[in-house]
N, C-alpha and C positions, 0 to 999 in steps of 0.2 A: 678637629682633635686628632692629634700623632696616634701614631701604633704604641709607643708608648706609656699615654695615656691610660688608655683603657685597657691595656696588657698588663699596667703594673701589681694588681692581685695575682695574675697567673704568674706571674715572672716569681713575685714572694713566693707562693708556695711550690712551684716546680722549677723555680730556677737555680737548685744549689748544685752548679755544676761540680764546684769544687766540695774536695773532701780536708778531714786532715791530713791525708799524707799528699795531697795536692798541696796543702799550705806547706807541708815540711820541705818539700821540694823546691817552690816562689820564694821561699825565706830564705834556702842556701843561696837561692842564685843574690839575693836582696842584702842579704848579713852582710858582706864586703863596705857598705856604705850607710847601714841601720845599724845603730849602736840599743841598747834598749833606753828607753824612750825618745825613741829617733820619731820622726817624721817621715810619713806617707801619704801621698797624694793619689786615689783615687780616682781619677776618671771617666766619667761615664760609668760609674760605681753600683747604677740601679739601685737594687734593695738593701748592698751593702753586704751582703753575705759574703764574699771575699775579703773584703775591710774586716770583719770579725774574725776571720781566721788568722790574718796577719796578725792584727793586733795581739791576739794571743799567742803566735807564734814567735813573734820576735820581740814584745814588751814593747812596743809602739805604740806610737798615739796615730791613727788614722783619718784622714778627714776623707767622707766621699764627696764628690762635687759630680753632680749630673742635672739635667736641664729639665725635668722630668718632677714636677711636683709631687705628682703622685707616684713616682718611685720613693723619691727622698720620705713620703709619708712613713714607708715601709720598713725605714732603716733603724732599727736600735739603737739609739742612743745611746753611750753609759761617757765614762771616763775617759775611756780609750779610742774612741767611735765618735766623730761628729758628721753632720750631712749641713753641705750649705749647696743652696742654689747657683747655678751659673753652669755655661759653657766653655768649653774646652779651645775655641779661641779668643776668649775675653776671660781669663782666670782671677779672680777676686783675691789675690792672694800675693803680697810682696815678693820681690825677687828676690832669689835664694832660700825662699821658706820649708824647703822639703828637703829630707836624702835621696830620697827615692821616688819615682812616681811612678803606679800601672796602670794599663789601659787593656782592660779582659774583654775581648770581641766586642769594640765599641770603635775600635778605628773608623772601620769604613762607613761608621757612621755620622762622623764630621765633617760637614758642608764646606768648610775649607780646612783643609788638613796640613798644607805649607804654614798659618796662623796658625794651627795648634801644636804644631813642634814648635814653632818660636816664644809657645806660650811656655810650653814643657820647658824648653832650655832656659827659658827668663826666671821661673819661678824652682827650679832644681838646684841644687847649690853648686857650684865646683867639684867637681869629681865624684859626686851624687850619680844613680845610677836610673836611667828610664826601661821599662819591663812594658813590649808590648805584645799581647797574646791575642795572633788573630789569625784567622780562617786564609787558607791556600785557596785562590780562586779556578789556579788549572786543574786543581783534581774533585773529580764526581763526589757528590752530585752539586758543587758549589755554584757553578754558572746558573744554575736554574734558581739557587739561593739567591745568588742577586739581581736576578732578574724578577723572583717574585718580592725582594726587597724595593727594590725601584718600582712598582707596581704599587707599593704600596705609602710610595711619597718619600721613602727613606733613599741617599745618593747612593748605598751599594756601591760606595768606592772602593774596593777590595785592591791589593797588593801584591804580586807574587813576592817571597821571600827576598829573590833578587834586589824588585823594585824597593822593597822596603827598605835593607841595607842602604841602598845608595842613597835615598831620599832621605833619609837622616845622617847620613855622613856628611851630605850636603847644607845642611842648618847644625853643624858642629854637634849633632850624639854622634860618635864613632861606637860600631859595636856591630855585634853578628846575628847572623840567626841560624836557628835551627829547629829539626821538625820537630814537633813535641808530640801529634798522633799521626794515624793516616792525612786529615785533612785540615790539620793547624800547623802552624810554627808560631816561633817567641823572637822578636829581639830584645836581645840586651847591651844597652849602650851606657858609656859614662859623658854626661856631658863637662864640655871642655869652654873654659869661658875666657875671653882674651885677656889675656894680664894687662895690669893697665901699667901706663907708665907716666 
């Protein structure tokens, strides 16, 4: 059994990182490519508590999708809110289905992460935009983060800002990053899909 697992109680009740003026924030940068009842994709979405702020933030309909039984337990369901099983490189979900897709400190925890942008760009629409918000691994006290992350069976594949950039420009999201606290930053990319001819 994952950390996961048996973390998903504590995760529901102490994991709302985000506030509303965190979602009014994710929504400016989102609104560009979310129309209201746009589409959002979720990944690694846990209990869903992000997915409910969009949703209300920007009249979207949110799907979470994370690998995590017993997180998806936790997710409120209503109208706007669904939770389906599956990982982030095998997405259940036709291509071009979203405008938008986030991924809230869940990157470095995809076993292959080259598959999970080509999932992200398959299932993003054309000019739809991918939001990823994850932890700086060169600043304190993160290394020790992922070292007791890999300790604990999870890859701990962490990114520096840099690295992230290029590593998505390179499977076609172009887009930048930037710091969002002391020890996070955000990319935000639009993926660009070949025109066909």
């Amino acid at each position: 059994m994952g950390f996961f697992n048996w973390a998903a109680p504590l995760v529901r009740l102490y994991g709302n990182r985000f506030d509303a003026s965190d979602a009014e924030r994710i929504a400016l940068m989102l609104r560009p490519a979310v129309d209201p009842g746009g589409r959002i994709l979720d990944v690694g979405g846990g209990a869903g508590q992000l997915a409910h702020l969009l949703a209300e933030e920007l009249g979207a309909r949110v799907t979470v999708v994370d690998p995590t039984p017993e997180m998806l337990a936790h997710v409120s369901v209503d109208e706007r809110v669904e939770a389906v099983l599956g990982i982030a490189e095998d997405l259940p979900f036709a291509d071009g289905s979203f405008d938008a897709l986030v991924v809230s400190d869940a990157f470095h925890h995809f076993r292959d992460q080259d598959r999970a942008v080509q999932e992200f760009a398959r299932v993003v629409r054309h000019n739809g935009l991918v939001l990823v918000l994850e932890l700086d691994p060169k600043v304190r006290p993160m290394p020790l983060v992922a070292y007791a992350e890999r300790l604990m069976g999870e890859p701990g594949a962490f990114m520096t800002p840099v690295e992230m950039c290029r590593f998505m420009a390179r499977r076609g999201i172009e887009g930048r990053c930037e710091v969002e606290e002391r020890w996070s930053y955000r990319f935000l990319g639009c993926v660009q899909k070949p025109v066909a001819r």
